[in-house]
C-alpha positions in Angstrom: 103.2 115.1 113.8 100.6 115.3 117.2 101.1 112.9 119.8 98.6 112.5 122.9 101.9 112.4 125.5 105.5 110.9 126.1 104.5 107.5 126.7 102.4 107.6 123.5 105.8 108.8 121.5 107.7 106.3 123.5 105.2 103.4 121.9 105.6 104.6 118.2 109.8 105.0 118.6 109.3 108.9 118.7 111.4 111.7 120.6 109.0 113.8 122.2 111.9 116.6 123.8 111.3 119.2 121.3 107.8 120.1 121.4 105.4 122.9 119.6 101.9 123.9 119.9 99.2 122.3 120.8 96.0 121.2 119.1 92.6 120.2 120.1 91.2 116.9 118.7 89.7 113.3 119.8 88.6 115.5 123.1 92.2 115.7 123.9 94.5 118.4 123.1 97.6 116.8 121.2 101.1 117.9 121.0 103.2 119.0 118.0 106.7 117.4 117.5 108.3 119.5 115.2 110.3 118.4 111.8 107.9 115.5 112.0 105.4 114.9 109.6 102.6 117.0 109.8 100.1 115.1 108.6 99.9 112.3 111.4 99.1 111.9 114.8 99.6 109.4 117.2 97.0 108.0 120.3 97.0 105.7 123.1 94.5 103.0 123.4 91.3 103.9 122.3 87.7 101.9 122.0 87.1 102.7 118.5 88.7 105.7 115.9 85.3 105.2 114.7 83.6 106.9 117.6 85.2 109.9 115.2 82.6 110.8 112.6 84.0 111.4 109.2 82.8 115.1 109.7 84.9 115.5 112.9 88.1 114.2 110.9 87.6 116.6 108.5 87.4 119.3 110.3 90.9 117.8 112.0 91.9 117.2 108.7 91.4 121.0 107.4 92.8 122.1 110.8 96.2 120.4 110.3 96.2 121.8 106.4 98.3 118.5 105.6 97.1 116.0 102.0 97.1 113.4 104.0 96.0 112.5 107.7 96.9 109.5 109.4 95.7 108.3 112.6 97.7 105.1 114.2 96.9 104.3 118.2 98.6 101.9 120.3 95.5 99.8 120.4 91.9 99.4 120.2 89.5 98.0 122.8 86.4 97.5 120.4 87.7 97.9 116.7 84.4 98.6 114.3 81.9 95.9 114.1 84.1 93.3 115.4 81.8 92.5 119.0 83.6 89.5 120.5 86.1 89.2 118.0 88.9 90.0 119.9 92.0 88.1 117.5 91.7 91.6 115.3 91.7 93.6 118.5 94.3 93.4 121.7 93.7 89.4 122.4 96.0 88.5 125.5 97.3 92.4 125.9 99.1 92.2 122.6 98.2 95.2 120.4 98.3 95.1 116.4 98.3 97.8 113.6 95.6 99.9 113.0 95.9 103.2 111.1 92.9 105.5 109.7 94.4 107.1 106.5 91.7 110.3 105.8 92.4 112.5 102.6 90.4 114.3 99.6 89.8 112.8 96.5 88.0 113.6 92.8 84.3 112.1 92.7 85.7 110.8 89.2 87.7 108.7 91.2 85.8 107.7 93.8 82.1 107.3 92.1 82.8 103.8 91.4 83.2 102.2 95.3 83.7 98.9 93.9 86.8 100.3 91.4 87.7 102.4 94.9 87.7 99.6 96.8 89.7 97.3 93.8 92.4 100.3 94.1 92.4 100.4 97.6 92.6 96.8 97.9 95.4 96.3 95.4 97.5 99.0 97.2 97.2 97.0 100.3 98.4 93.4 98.8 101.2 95.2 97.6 102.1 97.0 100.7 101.8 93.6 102.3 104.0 92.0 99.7 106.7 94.3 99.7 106.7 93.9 103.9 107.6 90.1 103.4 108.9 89.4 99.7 109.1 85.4 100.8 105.4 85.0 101.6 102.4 84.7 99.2 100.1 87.3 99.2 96.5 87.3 98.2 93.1 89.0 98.6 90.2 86.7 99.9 87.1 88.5 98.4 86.2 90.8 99.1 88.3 92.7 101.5 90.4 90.1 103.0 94.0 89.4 102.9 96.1 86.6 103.2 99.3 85.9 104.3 100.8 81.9 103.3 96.9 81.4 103.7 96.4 82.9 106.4 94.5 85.9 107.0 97.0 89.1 107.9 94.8 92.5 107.5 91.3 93.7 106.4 89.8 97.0 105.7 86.8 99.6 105.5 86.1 102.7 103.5 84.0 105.5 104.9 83.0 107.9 102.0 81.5 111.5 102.7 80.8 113.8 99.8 82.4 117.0 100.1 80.7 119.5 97.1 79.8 118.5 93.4 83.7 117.8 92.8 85.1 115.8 95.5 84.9 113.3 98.4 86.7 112.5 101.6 87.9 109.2 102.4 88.5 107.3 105.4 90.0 104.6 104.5 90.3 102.0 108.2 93.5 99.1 108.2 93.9 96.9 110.3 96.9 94.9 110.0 98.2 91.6 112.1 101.8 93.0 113.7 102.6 90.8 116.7 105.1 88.1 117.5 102.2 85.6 117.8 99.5 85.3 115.4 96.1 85.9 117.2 93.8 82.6 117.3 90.7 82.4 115.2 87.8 83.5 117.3 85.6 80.6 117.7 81.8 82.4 118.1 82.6 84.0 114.7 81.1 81.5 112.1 82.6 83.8 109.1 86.3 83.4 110.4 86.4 79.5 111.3 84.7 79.1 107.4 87.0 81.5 105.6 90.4 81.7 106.9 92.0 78.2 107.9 94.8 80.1 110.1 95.8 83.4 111.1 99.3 85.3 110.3 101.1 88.0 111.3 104.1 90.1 109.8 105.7 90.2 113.3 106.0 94.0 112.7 107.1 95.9 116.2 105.2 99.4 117.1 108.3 101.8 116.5 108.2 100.4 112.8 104.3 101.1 112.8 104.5 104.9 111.4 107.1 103.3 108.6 104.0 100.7 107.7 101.4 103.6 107.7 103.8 105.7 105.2 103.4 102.5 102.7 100.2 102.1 103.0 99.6 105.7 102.0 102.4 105.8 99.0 101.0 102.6 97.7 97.3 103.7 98.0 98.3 107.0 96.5 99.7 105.0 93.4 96.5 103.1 92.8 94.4 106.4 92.9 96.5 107.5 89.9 95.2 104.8 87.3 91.9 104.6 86.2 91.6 100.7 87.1 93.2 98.6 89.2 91.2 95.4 88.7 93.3 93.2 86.9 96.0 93.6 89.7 92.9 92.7 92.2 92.2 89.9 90.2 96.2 88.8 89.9 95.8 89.2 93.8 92.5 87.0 94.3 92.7 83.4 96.0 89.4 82.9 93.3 90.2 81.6 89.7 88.1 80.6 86.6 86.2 77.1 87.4 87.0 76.7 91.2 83.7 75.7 92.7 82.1 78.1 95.2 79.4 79.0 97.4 78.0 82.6 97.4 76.4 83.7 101.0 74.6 87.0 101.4 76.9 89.0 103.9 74.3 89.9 106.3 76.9 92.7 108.8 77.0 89.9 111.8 80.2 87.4 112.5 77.6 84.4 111.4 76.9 83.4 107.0 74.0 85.0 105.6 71.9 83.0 103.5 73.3 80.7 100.9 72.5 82.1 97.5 74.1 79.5 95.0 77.0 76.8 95.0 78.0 76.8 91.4 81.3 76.7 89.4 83.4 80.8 89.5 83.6 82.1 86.4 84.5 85.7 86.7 84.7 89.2 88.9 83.8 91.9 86.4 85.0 95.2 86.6 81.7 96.4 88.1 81.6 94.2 91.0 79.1 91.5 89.7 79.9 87.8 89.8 79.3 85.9 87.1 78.9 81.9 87.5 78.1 79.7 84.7 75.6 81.9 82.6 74.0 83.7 85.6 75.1 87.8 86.7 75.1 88.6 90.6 74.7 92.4 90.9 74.5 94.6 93.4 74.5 93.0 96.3 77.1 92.4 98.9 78.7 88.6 99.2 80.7 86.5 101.1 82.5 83.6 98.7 83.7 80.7 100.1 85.7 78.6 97.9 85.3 74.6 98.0 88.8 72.7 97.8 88.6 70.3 95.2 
């Protein structure tokens, strides 16, 4: 395990006294803590981890020689893409979990980034389920998940191709851990639309690296099948005949365009959308689902 400094170890529930060498990485140098696990290292409040370019982690990555690298920080001033959304970053001072879990995997595997991101998906639900066995768990499509309704974690995948065989992943989760639920961000047209409430697991920081460790055992089990989309679909708030309204997901905090209101019929295990008779490929949605 790396650590920036003591107060960074103090945050995460880490002795620091025994230390080893040092590293250089993030611009800083970071310190080993021996019979800790190598493969993760721990930071202090930074804007973004993705001001690190996949590259750069790679390099970390081969560096360290671990499987598995895993990058938690005590908080993050701008998390990616978010602009004034500040309920999935520190709003009033109070950080939440974010980890970026970076390893190798088989292009057979990850060729398909809608069956990657189905795997991915299905591994957080589960990790999210098994952190609070009492509360209802489910994936607002695409990459959305709810806790009793309300909206608990997201996440993003960064794929860089490695040589004809493989790929490296970073795989970015950001998880609601505080005492008190952050408030829906009121310029953000997407959130007010499709999420009634947030949630939180009320998770403290020196249980963060425990979280992280699920994350990456449960995400490790998914890789191993070769489909994990009837879990997603178990998961998914969307069921045969619920009436919904497809917008194109145009990157901002605002609804694309409106491409049809029509009656769900299925998520195939390519990533289309059928409703009714009509196919919806390739293209990138945001489904809001109209209470009956």
């Amino acid at each position: 395990m790396y650590i920036k400094d003591s107060e960074t170890a103090h945050f995460f529930g880490i002795s620091s006294s025994e230390r080893g060498e040092s590293i250089e990485g993030f611009s800083k140098k970071l310190i080993h803590v021996p019979n800790e696990e190598k493969g993760i290292i721990l930071l202090w409040e930074e804007r973004t981890l993705y001001d690190y370019t996949p590259p750069k982690l790679y390099d970390l990555y081969k560096q360290i020689g671990s499987d598995i690298l895993m990058i938690l920080c005590s908080s993050l001033t701008a998390a990616r893409w978010s602009g004034d959304r500040k309920w999935i970053n520190t709003q009033q001072h109070i950080s939440n979990f974010n980890v970026n879990i970076c390893l190798s995997v088989p292009r057979d595997i990850s060729s398909s980034i809608w069956s990657l991101q189905e795997r991915i998906s299905v591994a957080i639900a589960t990790t999210l389920a098994g952190m609070n066995p009492d509360a209802h768990i489910q994936i607002a499509y695409p990459l959305h998940y709810l806790m009793d309704g309300g909206k608990v974690a997201g996440h993003l995948i960064q794929k860089v191709r490695l040589d004809q065989d493989n790929d490296f992943l970073r795989i970015g989760i950001g998880t609601n851990t505080s005492s008190l639920p952050p408030r829906l961000p009121v310029n953000d047209h997407l959130a007010q639309h499709l999420f009634s409430v947030p949630n939180s697991l009320d998770i403290p920081s020196d249980r963060w690296i425990s979280l992280a460790k699920q994350y990456w055992k449960n995400i490790q089990t998914s890789l191993q099948w070769d489909t994990m989309h009837q879990e997603y679909l178990e998961f998914l708030t969307l069921r045969k005949w619920d009436t919904i309204e497809i917008y194109e997901d145009n990157g901002t905090a605002q609804f694309g365009a409106l491409i049809s209101r029509w009656i769900f019929h299925s998520l195939n295990p390519d990533g289309s959308i059928t409703i009714d008779d009509t196919t919806l490929k390739n293209k990138e949605f945001h489904i809001k689902k109209i209470p009956k």
